[in-house]
mmCIF file of the N, C-alpha and C atoms, coordinates in Angstrom:
data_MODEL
# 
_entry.id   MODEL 
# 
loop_
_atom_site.group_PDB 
_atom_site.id 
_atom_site.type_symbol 
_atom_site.label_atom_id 
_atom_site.label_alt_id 
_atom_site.label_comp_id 
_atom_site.label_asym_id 
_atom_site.label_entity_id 
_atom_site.label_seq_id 
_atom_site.pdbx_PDB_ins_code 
_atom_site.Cartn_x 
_atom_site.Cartn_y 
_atom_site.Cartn_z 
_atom_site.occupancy 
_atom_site.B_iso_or_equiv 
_atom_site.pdbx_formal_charge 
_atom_site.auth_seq_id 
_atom_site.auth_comp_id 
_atom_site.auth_asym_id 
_atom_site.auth_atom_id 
_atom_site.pdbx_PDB_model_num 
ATOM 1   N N  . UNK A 1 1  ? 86.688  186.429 187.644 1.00 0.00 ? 1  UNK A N  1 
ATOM 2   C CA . UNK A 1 1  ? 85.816  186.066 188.749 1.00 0.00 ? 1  UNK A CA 1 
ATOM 3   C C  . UNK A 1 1  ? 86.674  185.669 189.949 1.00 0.00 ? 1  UNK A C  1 
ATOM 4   N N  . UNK A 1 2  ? 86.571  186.417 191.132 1.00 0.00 ? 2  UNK A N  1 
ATOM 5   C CA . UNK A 1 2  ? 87.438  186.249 192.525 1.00 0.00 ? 2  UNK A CA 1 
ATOM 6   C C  . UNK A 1 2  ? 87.290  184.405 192.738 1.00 0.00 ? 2  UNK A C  1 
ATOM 7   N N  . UNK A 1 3  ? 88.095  183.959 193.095 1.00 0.00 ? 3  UNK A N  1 
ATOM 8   C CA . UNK A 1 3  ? 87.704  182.533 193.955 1.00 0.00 ? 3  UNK A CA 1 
ATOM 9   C C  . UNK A 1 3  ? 87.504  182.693 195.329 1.00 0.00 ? 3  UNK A C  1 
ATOM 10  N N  . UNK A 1 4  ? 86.825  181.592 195.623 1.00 0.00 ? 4  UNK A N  1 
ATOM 11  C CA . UNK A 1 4  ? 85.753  181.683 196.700 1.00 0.00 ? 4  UNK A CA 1 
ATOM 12  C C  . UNK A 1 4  ? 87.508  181.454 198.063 1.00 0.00 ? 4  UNK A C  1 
ATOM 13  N N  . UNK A 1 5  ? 86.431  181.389 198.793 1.00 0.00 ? 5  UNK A N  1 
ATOM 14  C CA . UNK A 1 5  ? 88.153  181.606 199.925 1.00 0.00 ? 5  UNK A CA 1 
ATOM 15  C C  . UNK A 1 5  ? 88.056  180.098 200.001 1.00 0.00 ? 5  UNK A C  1 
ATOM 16  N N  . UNK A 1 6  ? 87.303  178.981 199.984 1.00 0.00 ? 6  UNK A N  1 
ATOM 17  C CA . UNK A 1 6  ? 87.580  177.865 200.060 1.00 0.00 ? 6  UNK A CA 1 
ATOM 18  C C  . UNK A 1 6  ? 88.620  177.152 198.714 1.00 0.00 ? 6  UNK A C  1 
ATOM 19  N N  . UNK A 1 7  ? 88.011  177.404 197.779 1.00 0.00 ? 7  UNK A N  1 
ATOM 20  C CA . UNK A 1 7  ? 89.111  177.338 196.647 1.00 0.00 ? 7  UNK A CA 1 
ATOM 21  C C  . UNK A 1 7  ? 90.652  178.509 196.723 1.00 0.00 ? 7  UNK A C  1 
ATOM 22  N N  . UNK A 1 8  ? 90.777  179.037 197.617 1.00 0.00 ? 8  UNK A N  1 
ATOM 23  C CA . UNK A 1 8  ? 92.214  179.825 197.926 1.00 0.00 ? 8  UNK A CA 1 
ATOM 24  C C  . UNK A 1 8  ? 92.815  179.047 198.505 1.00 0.00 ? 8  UNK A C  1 
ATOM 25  N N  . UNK A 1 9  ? 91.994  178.526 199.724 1.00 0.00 ? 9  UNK A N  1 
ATOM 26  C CA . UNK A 1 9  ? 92.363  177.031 200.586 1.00 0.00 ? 9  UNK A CA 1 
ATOM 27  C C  . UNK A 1 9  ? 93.320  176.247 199.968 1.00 0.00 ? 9  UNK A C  1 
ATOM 28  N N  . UNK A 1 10 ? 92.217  175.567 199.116 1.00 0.00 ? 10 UNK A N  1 
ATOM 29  C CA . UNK A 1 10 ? 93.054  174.607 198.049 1.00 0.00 ? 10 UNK A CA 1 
ATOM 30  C C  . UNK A 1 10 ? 93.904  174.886 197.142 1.00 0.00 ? 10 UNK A C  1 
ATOM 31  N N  . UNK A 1 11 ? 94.081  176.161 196.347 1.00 0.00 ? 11 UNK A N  1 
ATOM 32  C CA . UNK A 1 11 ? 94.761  176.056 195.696 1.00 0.00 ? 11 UNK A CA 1 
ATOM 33  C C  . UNK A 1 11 ? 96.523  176.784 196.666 1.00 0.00 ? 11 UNK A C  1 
ATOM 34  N N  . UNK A 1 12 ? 96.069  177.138 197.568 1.00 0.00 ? 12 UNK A N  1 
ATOM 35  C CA . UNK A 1 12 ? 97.564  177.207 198.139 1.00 0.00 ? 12 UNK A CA 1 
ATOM 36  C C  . UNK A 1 12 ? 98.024  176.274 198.913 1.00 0.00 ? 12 UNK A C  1 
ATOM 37  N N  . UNK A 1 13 ? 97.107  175.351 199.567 1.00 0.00 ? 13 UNK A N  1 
ATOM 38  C CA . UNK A 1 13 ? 97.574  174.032 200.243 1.00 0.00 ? 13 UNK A CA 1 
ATOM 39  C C  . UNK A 1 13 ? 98.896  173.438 198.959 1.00 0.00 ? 13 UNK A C  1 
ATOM 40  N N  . UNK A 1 14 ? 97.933  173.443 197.964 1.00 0.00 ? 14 UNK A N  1 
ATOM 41  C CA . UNK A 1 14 ? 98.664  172.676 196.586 1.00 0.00 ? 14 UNK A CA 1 
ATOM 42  C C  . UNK A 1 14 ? 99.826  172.844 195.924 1.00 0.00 ? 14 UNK A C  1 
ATOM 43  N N  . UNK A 1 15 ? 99.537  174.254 196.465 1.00 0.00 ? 15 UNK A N  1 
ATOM 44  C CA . UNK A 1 15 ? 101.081 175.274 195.810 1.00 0.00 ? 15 UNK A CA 1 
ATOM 45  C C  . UNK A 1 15 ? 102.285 175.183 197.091 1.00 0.00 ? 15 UNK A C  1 
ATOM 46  N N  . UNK A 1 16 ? 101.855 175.311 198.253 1.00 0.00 ? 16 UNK A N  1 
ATOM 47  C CA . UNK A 1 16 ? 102.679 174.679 199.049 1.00 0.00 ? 16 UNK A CA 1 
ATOM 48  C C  . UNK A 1 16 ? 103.396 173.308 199.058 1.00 0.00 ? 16 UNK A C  1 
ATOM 49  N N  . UNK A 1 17 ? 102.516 172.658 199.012 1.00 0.00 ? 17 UNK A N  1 
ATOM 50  C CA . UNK A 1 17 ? 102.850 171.379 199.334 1.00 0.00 ? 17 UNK A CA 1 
ATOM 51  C C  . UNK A 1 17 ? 104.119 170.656 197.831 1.00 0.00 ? 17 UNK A C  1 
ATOM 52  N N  . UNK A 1 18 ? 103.910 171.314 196.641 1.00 0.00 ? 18 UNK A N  1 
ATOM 53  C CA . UNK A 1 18 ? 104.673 171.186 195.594 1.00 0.00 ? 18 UNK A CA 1 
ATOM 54  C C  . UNK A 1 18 ? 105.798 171.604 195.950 1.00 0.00 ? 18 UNK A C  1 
ATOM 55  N N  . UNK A 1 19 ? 105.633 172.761 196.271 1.00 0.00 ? 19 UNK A N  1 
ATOM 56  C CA . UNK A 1 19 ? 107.025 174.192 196.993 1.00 0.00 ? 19 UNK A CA 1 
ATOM 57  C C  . UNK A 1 19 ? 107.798 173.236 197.786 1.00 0.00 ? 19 UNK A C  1 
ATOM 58  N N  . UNK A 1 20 ? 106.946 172.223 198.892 1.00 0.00 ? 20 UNK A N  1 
ATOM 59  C CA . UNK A 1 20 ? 107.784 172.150 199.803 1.00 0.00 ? 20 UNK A CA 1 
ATOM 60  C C  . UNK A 1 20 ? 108.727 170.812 199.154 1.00 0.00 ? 20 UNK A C  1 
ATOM 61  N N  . UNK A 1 21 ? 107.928 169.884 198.207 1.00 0.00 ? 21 UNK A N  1 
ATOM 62  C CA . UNK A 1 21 ? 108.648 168.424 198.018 1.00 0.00 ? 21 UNK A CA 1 
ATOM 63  C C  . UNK A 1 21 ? 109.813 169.214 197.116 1.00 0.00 ? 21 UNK A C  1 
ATOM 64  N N  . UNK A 1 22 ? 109.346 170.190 195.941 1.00 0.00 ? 22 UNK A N  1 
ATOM 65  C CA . UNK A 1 22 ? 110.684 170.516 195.390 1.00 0.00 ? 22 UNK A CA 1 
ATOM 66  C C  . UNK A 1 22 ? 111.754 171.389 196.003 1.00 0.00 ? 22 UNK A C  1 
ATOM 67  N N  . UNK A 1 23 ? 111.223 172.212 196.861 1.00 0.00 ? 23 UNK A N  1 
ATOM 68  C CA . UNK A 1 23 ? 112.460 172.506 197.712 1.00 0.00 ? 23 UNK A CA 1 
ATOM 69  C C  . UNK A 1 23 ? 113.131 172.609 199.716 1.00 0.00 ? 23 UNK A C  1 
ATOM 70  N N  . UNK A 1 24 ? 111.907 171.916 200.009 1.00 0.00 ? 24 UNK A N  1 
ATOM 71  C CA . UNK A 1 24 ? 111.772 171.736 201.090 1.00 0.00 ? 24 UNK A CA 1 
ATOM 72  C C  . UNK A 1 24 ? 111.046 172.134 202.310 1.00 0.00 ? 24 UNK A C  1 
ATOM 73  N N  . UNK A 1 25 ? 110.704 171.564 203.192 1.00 0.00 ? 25 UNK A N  1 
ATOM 74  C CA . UNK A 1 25 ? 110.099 172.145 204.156 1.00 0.00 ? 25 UNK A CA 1 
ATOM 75  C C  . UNK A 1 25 ? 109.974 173.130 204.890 1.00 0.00 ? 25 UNK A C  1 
ATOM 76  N N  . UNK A 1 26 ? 111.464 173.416 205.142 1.00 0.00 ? 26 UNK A N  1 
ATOM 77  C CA . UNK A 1 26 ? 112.064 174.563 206.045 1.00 0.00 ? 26 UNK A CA 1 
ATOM 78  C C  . UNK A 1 26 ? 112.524 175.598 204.692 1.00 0.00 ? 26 UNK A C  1 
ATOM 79  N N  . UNK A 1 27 ? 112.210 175.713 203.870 1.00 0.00 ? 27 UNK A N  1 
ATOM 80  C CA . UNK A 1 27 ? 112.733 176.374 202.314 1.00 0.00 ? 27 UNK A CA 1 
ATOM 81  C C  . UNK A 1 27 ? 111.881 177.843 203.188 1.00 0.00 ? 27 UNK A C  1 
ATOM 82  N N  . UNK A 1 28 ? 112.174 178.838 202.810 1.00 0.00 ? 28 UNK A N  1 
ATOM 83  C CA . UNK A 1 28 ? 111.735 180.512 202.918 1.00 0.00 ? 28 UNK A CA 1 
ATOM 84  C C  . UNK A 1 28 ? 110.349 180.366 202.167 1.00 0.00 ? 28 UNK A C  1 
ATOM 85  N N  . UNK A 1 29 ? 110.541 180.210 200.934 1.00 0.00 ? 29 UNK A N  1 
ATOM 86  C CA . UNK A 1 29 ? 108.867 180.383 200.589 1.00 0.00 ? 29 UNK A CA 1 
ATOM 87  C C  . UNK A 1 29 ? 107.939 179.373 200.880 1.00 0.00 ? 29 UNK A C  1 
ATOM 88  N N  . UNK A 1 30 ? 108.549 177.857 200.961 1.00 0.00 ? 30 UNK A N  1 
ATOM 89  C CA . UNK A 1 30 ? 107.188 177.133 201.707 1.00 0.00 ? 30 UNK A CA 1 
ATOM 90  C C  . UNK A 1 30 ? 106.944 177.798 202.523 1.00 0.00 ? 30 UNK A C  1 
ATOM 91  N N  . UNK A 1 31 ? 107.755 178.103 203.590 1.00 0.00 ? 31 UNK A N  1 
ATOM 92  C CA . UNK A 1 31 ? 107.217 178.572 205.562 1.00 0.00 ? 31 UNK A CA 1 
ATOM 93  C C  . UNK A 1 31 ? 105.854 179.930 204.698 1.00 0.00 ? 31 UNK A C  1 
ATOM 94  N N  . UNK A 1 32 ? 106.757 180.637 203.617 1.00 0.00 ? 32 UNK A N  1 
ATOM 95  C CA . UNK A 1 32 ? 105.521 181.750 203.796 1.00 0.00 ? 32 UNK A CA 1 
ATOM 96  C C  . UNK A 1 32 ? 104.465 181.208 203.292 1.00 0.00 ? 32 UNK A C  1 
ATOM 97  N N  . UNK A 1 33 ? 104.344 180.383 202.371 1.00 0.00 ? 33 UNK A N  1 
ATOM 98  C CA . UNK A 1 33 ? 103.490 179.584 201.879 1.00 0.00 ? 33 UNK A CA 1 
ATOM 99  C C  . UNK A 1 33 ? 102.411 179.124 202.520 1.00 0.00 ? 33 UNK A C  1 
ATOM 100 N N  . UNK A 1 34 ? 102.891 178.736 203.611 1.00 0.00 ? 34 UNK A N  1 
ATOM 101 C CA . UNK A 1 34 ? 102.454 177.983 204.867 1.00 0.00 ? 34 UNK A CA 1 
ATOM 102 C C  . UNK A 1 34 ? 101.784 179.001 205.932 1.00 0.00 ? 34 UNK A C  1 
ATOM 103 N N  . UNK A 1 35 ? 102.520 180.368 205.812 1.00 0.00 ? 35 UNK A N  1 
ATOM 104 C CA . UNK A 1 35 ? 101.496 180.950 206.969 1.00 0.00 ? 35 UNK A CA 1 
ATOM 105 C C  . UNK A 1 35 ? 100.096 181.611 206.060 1.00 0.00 ? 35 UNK A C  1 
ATOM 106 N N  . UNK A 1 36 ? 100.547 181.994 205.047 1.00 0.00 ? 36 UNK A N  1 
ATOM 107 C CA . UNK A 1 36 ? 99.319  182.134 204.302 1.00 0.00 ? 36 UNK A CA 1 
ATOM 108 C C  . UNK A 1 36 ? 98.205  181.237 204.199 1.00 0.00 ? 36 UNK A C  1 
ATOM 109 N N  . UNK A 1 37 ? 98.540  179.926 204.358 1.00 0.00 ? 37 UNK A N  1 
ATOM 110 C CA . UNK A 1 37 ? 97.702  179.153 204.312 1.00 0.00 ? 37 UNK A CA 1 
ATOM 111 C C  . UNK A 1 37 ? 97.004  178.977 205.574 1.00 0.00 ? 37 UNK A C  1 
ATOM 112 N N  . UNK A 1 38 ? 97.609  179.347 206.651 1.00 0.00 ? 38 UNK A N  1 
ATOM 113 C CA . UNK A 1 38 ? 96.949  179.686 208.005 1.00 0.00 ? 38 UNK A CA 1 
ATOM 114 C C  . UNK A 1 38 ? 96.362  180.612 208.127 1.00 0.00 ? 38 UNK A C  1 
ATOM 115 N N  . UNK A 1 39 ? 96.773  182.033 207.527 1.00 0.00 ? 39 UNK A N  1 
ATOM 116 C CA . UNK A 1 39 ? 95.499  182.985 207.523 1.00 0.00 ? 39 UNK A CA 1 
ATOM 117 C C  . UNK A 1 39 ? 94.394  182.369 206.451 1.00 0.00 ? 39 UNK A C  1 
ATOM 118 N N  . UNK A 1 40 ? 94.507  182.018 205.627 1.00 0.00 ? 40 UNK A N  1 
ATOM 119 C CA . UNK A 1 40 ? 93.193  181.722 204.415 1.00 0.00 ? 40 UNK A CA 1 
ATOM 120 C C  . UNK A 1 40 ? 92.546  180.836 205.625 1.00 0.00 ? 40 UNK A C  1 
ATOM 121 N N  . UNK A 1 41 ? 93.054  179.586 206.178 1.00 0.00 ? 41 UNK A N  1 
ATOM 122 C CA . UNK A 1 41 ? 92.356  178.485 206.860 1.00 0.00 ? 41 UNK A CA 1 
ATOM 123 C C  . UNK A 1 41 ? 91.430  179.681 208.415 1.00 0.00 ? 41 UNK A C  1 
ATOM 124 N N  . UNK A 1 42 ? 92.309  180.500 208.673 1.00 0.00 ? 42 UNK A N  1 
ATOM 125 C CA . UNK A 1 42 ? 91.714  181.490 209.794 1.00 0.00 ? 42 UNK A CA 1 
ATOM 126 C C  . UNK A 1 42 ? 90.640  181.719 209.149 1.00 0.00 ? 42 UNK A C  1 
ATOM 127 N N  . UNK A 1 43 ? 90.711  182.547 208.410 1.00 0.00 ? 43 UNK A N  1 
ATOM 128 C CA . UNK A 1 43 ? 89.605  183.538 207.794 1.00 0.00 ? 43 UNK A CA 1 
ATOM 129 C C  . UNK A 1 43 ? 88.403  182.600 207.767 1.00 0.00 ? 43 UNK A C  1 
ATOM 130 N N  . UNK A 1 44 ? 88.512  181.107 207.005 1.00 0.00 ? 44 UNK A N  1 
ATOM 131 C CA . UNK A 1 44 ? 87.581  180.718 206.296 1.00 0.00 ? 44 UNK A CA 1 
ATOM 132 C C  . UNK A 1 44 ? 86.934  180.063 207.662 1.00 0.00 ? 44 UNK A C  1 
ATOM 133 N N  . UNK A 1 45 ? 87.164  179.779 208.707 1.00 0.00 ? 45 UNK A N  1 
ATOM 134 C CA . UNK A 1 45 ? 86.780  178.991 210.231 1.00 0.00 ? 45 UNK A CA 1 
ATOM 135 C C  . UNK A 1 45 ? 86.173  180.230 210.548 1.00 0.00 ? 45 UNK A C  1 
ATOM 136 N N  . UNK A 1 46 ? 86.476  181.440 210.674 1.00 0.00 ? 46 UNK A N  1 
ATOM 137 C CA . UNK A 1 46 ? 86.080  182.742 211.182 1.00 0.00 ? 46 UNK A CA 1 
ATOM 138 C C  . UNK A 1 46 ? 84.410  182.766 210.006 1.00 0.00 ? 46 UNK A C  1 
ATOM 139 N N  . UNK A 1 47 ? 84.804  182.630 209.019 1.00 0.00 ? 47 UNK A N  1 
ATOM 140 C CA . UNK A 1 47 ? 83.152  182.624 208.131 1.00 0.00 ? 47 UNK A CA 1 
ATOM 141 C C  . UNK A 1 47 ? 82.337  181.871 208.190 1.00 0.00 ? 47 UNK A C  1 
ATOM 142 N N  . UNK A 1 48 ? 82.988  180.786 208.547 1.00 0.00 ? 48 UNK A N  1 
ATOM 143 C CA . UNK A 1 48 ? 81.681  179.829 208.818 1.00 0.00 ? 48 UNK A CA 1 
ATOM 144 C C  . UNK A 1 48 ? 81.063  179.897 210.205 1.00 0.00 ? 48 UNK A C  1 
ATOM 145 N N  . UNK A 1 49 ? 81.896  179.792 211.189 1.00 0.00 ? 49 UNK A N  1 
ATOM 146 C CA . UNK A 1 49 ? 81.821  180.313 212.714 1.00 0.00 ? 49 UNK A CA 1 
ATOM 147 C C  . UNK A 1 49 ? 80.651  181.630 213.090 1.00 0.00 ? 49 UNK A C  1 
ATOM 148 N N  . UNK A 1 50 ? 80.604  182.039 212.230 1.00 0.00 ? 50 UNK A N  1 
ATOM 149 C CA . UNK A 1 50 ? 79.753  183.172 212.187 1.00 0.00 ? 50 UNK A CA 1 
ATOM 150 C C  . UNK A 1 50 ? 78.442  182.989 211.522 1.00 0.00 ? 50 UNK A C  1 
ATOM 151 N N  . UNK A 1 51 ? 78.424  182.520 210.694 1.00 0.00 ? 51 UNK A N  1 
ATOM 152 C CA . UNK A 1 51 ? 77.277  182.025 209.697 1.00 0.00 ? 51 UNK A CA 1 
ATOM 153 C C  . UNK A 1 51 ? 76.762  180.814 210.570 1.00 0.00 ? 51 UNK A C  1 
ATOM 154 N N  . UNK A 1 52 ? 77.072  179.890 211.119 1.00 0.00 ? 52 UNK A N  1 
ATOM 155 C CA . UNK A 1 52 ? 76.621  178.861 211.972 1.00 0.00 ? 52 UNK A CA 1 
ATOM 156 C C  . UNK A 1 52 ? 76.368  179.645 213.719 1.00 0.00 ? 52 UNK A C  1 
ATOM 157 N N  . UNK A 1 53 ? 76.810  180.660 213.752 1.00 0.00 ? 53 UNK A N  1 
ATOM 158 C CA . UNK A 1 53 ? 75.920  181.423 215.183 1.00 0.00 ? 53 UNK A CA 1 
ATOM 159 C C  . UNK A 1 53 ? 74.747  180.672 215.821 1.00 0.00 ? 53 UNK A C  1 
ATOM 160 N N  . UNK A 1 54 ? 73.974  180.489 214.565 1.00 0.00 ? 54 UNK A N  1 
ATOM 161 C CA . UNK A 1 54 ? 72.322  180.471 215.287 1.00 0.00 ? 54 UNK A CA 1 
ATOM 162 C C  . UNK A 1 54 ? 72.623  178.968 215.811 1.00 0.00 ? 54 UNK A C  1 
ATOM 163 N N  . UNK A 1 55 ? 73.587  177.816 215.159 1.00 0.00 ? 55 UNK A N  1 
ATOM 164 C CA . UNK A 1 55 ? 73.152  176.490 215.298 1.00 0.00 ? 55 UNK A CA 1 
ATOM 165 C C  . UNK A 1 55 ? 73.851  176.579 216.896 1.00 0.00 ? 55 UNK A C  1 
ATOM 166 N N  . UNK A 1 56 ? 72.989  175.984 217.782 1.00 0.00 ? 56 UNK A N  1 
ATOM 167 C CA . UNK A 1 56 ? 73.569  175.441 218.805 1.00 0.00 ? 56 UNK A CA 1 
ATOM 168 C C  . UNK A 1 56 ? 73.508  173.760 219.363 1.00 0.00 ? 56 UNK A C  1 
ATOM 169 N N  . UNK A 1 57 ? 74.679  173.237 219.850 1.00 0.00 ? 57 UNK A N  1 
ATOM 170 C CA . UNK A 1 57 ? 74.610  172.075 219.883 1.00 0.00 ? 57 UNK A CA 1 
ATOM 171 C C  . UNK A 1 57 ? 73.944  171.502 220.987 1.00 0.00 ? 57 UNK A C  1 
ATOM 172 N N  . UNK A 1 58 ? 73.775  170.198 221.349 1.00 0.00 ? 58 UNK A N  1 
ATOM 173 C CA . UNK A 1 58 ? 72.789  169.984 222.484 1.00 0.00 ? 58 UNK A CA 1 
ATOM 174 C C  . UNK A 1 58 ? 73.265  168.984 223.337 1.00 0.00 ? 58 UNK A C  1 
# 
């Protein structure tokens, strides 16, 4: 069963953030770690952004 893109969210925030304490911040695979986690966080602002269309604020 696919996970939802909000649970991709989390589970690569998680996998990053491990990546980075055991090998650092500036380490090669955190950074990629890290932009992935900016497209998942894109994508998932882009789905809701769209699905909330109709609400307008006042």
């Amino acid at each position: 069963m696919p996970q939802s893109l909000l649970e991709q969210v989390e589970h690569t925030r998680e996998k990053m953030i491990q990546l980075a304490l055991e090998k650092g911040f500036g380490d090669v695979d955190t950074i990629q770690l890290s932009e992935k986690l900016d497209q998942l966080l894109n994508a998932y602002q882009l789905k809701n952004s769209k699905t909330n269309d109709h609400i307008k604020i006042i």
